[in-house]
N, C-alpha and C positions, 0 to 999 in steps of 0.2 A: 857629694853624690856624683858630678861630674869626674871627677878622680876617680871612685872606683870603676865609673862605667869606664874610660878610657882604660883602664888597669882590665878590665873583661874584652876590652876589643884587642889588648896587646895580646891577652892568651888566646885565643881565638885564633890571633894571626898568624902566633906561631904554629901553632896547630896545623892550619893551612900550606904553611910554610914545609912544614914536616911533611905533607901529605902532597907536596909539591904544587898544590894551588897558588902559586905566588899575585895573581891577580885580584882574587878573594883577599888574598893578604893585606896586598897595598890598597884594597879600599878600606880594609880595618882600620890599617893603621894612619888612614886619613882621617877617618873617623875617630880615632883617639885621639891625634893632635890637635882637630877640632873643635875638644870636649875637656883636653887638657896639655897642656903641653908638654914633652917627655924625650929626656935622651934616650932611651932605650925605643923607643916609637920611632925617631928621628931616624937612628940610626938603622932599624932595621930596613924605614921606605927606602935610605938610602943606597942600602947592603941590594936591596930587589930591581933599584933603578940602574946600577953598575953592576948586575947583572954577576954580584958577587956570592948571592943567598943560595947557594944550588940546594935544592932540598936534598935532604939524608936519604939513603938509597934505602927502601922497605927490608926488612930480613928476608931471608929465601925461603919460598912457598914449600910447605911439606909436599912431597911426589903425590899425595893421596885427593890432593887439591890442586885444580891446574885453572881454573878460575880467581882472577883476580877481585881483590877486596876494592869496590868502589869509595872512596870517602865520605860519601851520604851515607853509607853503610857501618861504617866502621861505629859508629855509636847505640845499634841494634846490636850488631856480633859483640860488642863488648860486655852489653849486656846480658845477651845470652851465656855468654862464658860466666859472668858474675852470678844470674841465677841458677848456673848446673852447678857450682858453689861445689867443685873438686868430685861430687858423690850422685851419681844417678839416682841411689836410694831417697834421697833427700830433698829430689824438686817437688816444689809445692806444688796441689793439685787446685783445681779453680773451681771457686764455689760458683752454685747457680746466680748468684748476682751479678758475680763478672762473667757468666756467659751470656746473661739478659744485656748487659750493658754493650758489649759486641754487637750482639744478633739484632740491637734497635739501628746500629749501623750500617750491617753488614749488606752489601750488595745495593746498597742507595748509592746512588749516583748523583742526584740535585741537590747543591748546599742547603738548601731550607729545608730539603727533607732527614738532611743527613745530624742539623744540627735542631732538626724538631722544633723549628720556626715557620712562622706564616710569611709569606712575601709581603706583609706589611710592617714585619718585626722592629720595631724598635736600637738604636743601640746599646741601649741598655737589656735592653731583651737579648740580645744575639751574643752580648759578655755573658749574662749568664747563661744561658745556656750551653756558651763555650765552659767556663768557669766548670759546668758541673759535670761534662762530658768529659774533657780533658780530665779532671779528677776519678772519675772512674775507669779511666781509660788509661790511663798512664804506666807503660810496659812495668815499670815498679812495681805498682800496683796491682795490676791487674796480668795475671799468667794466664787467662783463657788463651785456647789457639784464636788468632786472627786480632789481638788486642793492638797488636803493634800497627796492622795495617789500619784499623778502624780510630786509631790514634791521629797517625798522619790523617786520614782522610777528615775527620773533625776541624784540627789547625789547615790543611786546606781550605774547607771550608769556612773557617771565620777568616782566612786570612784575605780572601774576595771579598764578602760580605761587609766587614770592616773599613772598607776601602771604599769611598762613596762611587768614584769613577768604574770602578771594577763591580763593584755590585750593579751602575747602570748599566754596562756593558754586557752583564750575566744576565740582567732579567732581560734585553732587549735579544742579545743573539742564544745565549745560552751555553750550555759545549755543544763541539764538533759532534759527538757520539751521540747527542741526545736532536740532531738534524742532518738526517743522511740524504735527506733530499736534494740543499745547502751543497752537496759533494763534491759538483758542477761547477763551471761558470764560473763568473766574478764573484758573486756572492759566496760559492764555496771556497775560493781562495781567502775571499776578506774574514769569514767565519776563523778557516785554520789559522789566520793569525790570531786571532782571538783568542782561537786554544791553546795558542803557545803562549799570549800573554798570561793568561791564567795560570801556567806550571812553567814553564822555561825559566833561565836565569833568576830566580829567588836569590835571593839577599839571603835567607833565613830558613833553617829547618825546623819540622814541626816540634821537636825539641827546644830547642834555642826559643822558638814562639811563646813554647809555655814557660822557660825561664824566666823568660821576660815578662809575661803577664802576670805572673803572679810574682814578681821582685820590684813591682809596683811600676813599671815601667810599660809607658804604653804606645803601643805600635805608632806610627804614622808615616803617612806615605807622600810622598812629591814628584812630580810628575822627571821621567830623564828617563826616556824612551821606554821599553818594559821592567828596567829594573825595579826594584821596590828599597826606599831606604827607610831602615827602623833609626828613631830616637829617642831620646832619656824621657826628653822634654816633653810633654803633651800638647802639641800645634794642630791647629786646625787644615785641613787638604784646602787647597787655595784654587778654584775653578769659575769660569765665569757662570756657570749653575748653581755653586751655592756661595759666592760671593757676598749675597743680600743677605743671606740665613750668619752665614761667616761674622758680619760686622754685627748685627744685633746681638747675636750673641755673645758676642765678645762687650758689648754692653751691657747686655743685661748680667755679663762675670762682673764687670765693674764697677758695676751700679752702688753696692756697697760701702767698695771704696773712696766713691765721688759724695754720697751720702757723708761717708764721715769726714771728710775734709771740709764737707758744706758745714755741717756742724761743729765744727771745729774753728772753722773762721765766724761762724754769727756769735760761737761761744766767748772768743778772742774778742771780740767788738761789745757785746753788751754785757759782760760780768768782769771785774775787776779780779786783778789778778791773783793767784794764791799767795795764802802766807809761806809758804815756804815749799821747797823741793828739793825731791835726792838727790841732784849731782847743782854743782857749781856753772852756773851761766847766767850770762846778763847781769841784774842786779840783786842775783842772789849769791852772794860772795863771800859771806862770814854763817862759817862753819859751826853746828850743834849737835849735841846728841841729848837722845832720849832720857829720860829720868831711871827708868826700869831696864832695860835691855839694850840701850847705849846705842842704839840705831842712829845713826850718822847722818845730818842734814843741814838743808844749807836756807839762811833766810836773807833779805836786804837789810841796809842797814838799821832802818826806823823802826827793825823789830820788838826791840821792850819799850819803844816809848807806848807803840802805836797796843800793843798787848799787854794787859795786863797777867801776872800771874799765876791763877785761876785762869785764866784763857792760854794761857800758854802749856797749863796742864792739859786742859781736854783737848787742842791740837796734838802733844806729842802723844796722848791716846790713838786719836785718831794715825797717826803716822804707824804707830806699833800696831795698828791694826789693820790697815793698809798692806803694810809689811809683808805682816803673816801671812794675808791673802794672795801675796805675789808667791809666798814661799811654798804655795797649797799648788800655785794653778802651775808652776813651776816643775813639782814632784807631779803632781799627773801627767803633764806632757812628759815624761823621762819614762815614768812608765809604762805608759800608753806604744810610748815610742818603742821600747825595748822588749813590750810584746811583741808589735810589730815585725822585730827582728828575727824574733823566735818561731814565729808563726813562718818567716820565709824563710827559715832555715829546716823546718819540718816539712814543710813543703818540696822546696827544693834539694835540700841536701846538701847547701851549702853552707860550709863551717864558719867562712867570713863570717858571716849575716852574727853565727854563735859566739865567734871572737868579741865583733863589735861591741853585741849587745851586755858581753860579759865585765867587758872595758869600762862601759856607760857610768857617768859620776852622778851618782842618788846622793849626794850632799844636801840636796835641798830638802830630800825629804826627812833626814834626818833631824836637820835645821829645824822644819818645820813640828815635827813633835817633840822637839823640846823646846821651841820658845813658848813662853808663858804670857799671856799678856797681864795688864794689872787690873784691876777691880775698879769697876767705873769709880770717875771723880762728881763728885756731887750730882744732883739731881737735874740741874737746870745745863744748857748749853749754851756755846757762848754766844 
């Protein structure tokens, strides 16, 4: 997973690189090397620090156009080019849903009112209601007039909100436009910083936002002056205000796992060991297989004295049944996983996601509907 994301920050880079952002660049591609490490990464921070990467000069502006194309822009105009799809005749017209989905938008100003949360919302609340906005919202999606703006201004909106330190900061001073009183003075000066932390230097457009939210990757932020940094990884915001909240929780994520270790060590201490296991360690060293479907395992040596026969059949039962059940939970994670794939590649539109999931090895499930187990062995167990 680190691989491709490092492989989405190389394209990006160049992207930027192209568009002559070279400092946008070089945070990408620190962010790739970070994430994985990469000649082609290496080489370009290189190519930008020796001040050898001149970005490629744009084509020449049609005369009919004397305004230039901003790079925040360039992936709206792109898309408008792709939805007039060569024929005037043929652009889709926008049903009353995507104009309700607009109009619940349009002309709000206050993140909670924009993403139709209460100022006590939840983050689970404020994902979905991102989740469901963003999806009716999506310039693909949705061709009403004003969908593109009402797009950004939703991912604006989660993208403070989201943010523990930035949503304190919003509910305490708010924006600049919604306090003109604030205009004045110190307080109006410390306000306008405010609003510039809010929209200035973004890391991330509201595009890119939703890529990533729905590619299963989830935003997070670290404090380095107003910038915002997104990762793969899911990290908790690290502040002396939620510090207390930070560490329990990260307990009670682990609680689980300290649970089974606990039981795993009282398990090791008061039941004696099994009679046998699938891979070779310790003193299980001489190798067997199954009677019916030749499953491969491994016992210590005293195993026929200490077993009789009859006991050695309902064990290798037990093993082929075992088996199986690895071979079941096996194929559902593969498939589970490979929806997954398909789901963010309908979403997104990225074909990776379609390659991958096409690649993916269903062995196991095949495995699994053809092993047969055998027919219980006698009545009694050993």
């Amino acid at each position: 997973m680190n691989k491709d994301e490092a492989e989405r920050c190389i394209n990006i880079a160049k992207r930027c690189i192209s568009e002559g952002n070279n400092d946008k660049a070089e945070k990408f591609l620190k962010k790739s090397l970070a994430l994985h490490e990469s000649a082609i990464a290496q080489e370009l921070l290189d190519s930008i620090k020796n001040g050898t990467s001149a970005a490629p000069k744009p084509p020449p502006t049609p005369p009919s156009s004397s305004t230039p194309t901003s790079p925040s822009s360039s992936t709206s105009e792109t898309r408008k080019r792709a939805n007039a799809g060569g024929s005037e005749g043929s652009k889709k017209e926008a049903t009353t849903d995507m104009i309700a989905a607009v109009n619940k938008v349009k002309g709000k100003k206050d993140y909670y009112a924009i993403l139709g949360c209460s100022k006590t919302a939840t983050d689970s609340e404020l994902k979905k209601a991102y989740r469901k906005l963003a999806l009716a919202l999506h310039p693909d999606k949705n061709c009403a007039a004003g969908a593109n703006e009402a797009f950004k201004a939703v991912g604006n909106a989660y993208a403070v909100l989201s943010n523990s330190e930035k949503r304190a900061r919003y509910d305490k001073y708010g924006l600049e436009d919604d306090t003109p009183s604030r205009s004045s003075g110190s307080r109006g000066g410390h306000n306008h910083r405010f609003h510039r932390y809010y929209h200035d230097d973004e890391d991330i457009s509201a595009e890119e936002l939703f890529n990533m939210f729905f590619g299963g990757m989830q935003p997070t932020y670290r404090g380095g002056g107003r910038r915002t940094q997104f990762y793969s990884n899911y990290t908790r915001e690290q502040n002396s205000n939620g510090e207390q909240a930070s560490v329990i929780s990260s307990l009670l994520q682990m609680s689980p796992l300290l649970l089974l270790i606990l039981m795993s060590v009282l398990n090791s201490i008061f039941t004696e060991d099994p009679a046998w296991s699938y891979h070779r360690n310790g003193n299980y060293k001489n190798e067997r297989t199954t009677s019916w479907n030749s499953v491969r395992y491994f016992v210590k040596g005293d195993f026929t004295e200490k077993y009789s026969n009859q006991k050695i059949l309902h064990l290798e039962y037990d093993i082929e049944r075992d088996y199986k059940q690895d071979l079941q939970i096996k194929c559902i994670n593969n498939q589970r996983r490979k929806e997954q794939l398909m789901y963010q590649y309908r979403v997104t539109g990225n074909t990776r996601y379609r390659d991958y999931a096409e690649t993916m090895d269903v062995a196991s499930c095949k495995e699994f509907n053809e092993f047969k187990l055998p027919q219980y062995i006698g009545n009694s167990r050993p």
